[in-house]
C-alpha positions in Angstrom: -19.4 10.7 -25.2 -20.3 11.7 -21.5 -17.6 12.6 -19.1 -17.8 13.1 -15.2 -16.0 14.9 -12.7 -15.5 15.1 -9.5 -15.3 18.8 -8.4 -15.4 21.2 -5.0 -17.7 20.9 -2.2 -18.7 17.5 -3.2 -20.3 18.1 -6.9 -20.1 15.2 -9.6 -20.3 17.2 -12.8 -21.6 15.4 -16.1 -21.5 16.5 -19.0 -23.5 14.8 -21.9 -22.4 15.3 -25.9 -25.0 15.7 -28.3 -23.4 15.6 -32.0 -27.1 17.5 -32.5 -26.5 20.2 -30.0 -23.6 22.7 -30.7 -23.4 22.8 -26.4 -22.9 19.7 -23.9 -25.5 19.8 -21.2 -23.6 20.1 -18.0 -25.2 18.8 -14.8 -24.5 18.1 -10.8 -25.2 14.5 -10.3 -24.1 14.3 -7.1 -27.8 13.2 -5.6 -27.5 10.2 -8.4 -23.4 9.1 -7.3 -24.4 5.6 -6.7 -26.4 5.3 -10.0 -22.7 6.3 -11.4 -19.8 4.0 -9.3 -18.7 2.2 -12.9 -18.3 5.3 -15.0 -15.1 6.5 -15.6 -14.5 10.2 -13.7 -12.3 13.0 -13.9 -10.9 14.9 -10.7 -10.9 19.0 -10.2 -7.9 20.3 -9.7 -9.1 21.8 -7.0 -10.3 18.5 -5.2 -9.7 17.8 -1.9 -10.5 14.8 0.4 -12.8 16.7 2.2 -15.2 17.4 -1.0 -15.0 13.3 -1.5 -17.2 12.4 1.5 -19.2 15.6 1.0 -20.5 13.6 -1.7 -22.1 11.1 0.7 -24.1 13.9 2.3 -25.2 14.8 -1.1 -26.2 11.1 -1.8 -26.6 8.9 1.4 -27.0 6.1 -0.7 -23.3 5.2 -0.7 -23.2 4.3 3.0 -25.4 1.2 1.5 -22.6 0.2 -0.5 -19.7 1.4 1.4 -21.3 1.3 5.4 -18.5 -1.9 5.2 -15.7 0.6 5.1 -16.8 2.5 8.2 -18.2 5.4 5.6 -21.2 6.3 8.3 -18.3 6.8 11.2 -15.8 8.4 8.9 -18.3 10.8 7.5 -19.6 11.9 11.0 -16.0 12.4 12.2 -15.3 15.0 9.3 -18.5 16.7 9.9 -16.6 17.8 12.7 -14.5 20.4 10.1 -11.2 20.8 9.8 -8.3 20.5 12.4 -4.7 21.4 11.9 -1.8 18.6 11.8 0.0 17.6 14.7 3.4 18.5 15.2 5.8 16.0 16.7 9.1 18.1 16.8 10.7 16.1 13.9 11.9 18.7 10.9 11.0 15.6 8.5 7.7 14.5 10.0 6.9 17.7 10.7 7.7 19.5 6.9 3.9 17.8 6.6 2.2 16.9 3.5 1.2 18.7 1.0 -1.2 16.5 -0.9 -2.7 13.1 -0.9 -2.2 11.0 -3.8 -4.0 8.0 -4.9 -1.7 5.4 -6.3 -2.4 1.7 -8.8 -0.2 -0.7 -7.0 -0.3 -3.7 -9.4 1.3 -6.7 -8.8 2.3 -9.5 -11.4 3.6 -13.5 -10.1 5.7 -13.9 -13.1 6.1 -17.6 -12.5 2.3 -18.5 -13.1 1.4 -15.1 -15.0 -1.2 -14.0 -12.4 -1.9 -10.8 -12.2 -3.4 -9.1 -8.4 -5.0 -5.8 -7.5 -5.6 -4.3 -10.5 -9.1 -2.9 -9.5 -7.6 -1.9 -6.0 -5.4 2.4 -5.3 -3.7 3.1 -2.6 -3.5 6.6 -0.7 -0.5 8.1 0.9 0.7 11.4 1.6 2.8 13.3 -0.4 5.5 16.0 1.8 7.4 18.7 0.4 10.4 18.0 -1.8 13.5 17.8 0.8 16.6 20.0 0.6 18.4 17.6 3.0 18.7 13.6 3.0 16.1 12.3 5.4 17.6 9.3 5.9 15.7 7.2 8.2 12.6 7.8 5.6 15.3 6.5 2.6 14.6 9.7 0.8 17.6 11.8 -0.8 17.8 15.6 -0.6 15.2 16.8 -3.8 13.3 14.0 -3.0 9.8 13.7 -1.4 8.8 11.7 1.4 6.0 9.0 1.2 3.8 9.4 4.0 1.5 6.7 5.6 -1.9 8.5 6.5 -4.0 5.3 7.6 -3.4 6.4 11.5 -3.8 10.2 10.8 -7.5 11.7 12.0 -8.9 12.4 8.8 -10.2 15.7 10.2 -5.9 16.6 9.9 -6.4 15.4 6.2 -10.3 17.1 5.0 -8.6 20.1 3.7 -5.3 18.7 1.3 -5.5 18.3 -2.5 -6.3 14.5 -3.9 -4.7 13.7 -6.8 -4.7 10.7 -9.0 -1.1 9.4 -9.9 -1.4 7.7 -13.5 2.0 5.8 -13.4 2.1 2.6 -12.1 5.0 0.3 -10.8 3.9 -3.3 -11.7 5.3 -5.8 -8.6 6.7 -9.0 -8.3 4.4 -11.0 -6.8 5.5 -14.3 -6.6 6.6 -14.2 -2.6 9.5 -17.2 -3.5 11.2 -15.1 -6.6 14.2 -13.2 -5.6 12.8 -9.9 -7.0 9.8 -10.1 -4.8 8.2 -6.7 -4.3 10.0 -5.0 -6.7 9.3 -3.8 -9.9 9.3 -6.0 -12.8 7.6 -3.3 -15.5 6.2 0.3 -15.8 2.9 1.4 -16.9 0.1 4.1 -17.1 -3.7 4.0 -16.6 -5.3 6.9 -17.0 -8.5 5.7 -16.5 -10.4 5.6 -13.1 -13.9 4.4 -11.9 -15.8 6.8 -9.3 -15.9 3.9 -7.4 -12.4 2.8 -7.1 -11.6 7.0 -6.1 -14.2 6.3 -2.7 -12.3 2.3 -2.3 -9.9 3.7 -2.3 -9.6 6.0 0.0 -12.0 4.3 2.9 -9.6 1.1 2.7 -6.9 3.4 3.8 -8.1 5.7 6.2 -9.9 3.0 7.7 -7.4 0.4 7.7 -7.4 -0.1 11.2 -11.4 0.3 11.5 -13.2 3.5 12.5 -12.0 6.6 13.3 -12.3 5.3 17.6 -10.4 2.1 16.1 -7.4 4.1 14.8 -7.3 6.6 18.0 -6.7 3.5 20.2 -4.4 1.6 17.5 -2.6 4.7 17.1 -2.4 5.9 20.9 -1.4 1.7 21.7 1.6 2.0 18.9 2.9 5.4 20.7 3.0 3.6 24.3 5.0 0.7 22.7 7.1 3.0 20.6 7.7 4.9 24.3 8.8 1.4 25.7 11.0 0.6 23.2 13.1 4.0 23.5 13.1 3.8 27.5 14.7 0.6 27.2 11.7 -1.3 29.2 10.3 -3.3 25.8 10.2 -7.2 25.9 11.1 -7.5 22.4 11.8 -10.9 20.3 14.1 -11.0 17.0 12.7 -11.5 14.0 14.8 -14.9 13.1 13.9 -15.7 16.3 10.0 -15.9 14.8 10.8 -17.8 12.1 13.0 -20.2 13.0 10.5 -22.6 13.9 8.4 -22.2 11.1 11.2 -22.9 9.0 11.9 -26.3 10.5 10.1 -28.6 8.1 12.3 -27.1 5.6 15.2 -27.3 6.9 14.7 -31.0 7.9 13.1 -31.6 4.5 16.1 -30.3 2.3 19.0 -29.8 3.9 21.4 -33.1 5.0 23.1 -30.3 8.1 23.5 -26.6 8.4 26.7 -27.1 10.2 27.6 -24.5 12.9 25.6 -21.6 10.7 22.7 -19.8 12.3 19.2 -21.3 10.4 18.7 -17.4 9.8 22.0 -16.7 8.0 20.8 -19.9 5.9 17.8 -18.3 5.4 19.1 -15.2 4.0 21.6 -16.7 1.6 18.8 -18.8 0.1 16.6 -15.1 -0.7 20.1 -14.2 -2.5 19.9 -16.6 -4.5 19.1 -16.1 -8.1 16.1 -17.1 -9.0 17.5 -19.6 -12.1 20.8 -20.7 -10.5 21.2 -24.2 -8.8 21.1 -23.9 -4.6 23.2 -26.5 -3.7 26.8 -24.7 -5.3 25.6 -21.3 -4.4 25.3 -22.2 -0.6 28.4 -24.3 -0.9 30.6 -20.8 -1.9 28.5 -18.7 0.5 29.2 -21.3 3.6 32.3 -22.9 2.5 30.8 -26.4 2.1 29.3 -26.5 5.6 25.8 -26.1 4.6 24.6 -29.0 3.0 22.1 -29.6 0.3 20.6 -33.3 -0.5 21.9 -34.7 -3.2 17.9 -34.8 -5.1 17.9 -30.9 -4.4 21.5 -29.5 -5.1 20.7 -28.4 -8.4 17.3 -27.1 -8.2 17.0 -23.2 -9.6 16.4 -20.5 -6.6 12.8 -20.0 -6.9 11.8 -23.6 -7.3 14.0 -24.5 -4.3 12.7 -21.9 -2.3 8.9 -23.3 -3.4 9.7 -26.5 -2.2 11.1 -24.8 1.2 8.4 -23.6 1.8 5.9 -26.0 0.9 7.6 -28.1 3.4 6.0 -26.5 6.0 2.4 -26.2 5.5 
């Protein structure tokens, strides 16, 4: 059996198993990564994000297959070395991270048994373990915070450990069950494809595009956020958004919603479980003065909220 890891300053390390040789035969194969993107790899201890596109120097080959991701910009932007992290005079934000973690984020619709990125991680930032509540981040003293890093300059991120988290929550996926988005099972994979380690973490850092991309994105959100807190922001509600969409459904299923807000509707119907009938579950929420017709009353939560929806493509 042959293994692979990948290691410090950009090295891909194989070693090969010879039941005829009392020693493996350990080897860089860096120069070689893209002849190795579906093999199964290991990651050093050691390994930081900065190593990871070290290997692209080591084999320029991968901009062919990742130049999609904006590999030639972000590599050229982390030649640049190392810069420290920018403070913003929050003790939450600014307790920093201490590691970045890749993270399996699959997701099952357990209505038609279909299962969605299950080749796909995720990368976030993982802070220090709290020893106060943060609780605009929803974290609890002992706890650490989740961080977002697809607006950070990745020259703030070349130096922290990557690590591979093997537990997995598995998703709800079906966007009409009541449980959508949370988890409906655990799991572990332990196993991980060079390939999916560099997917990874190019879909996140360059989310938003190149490195230039994310400066202006970034620089753009700070100016709103600026607006918002100096009171000057022209800002719309939410329910405000969707009550037009929601129309068709509303006209399609519903004989009158009384004097009750579409939204507040709209709400109650989420609440609803997903295998109990609509029509006596608004009736209790609304005191009979949201009303159902009669050919939907008793359809289950999830079916009714299908057909709610439907009505409006």
């Amino acid at each position: 059996m042959d293994t692979l890891t990948l290691g410090p300053k950009g090295s891909l390390i194989r070693r090969d198993f010879d039941r005829d040789a009392d020693e493996p035969v350990v080897r860089n194969v860096a120069e070689d990564a893209v002849a190795y993107l579906f093999e199964p790899v290991d990651l050093h201890p050691d390994l930081t994000l900065g190593d990871i596109l070290t290997l692209f120097d080591a084999c320029p080959e991968l901009h062919a297959v990742f130049r999609r991701n904006w590999s030639v910009q972000l590599c050229e932007e982390a030649s640049k070395g190392p810069a420290p992290p920018k403070k913003h005079g929050n003790p939450a934000d600014d307790a920093g991270i201490e590691y970045l973690e890749l993270y399996w984020a699959w997701a099952l619709d357990t209505h038609s048994q279909t299962w969605r990125s299950v080749h796909g991680l995720g990368l976030h930032g993982i802070g220090p373990v709290l020893e106060v509540n943060a609780d605009t981040y929803g974290v609890k003293a002992g706890e650490r915070i989740k961080w977002s890093v697809s607006l950070t300059p990745v020259r703030e991120l070349l130096e922290l450990p990557l690590r591979l988290s093997e537990e997995l929550n598995i998703t709800e996926d079906d966007i009409d069950a009541k449980g959508y988005g949370n988890a409906v099972m655990k799991g572990r994979c332990n196993e991980v494809l060079l390939g999916q380690i560099i997917q990874g973490i190019l879909d996140d850092l360059c989310f938003h595009g190149g490195p230039e991309k994310t400066a202006e994105i970034s620089d753009s959100l700070r100016a709103q956020m600026a607006e918002i807190e100096a009171g000057t922001a022209m800002l719309t509600p939410a329910d405000d958004l969707f009550e037009e969409l929601d129309r068709p459904g509303f006209d399609t299923l519903f004989e009158t919603l009384g004097d009750v807000r579409p939204a507040e509707v709209r709400h109650a119907m989420r609440d609803i479980e997903d295998d109990a009938p609509v029509g006596p579950a608004l009736d209790s929420a609304f005191n009979g003065k949201v009303v159902v017709k009669e050919p939907f009353r008793n359809r289950p939560g999830r079916e009714f909220r299908k057909l709610f929806r439907a009505a409006g493509r």
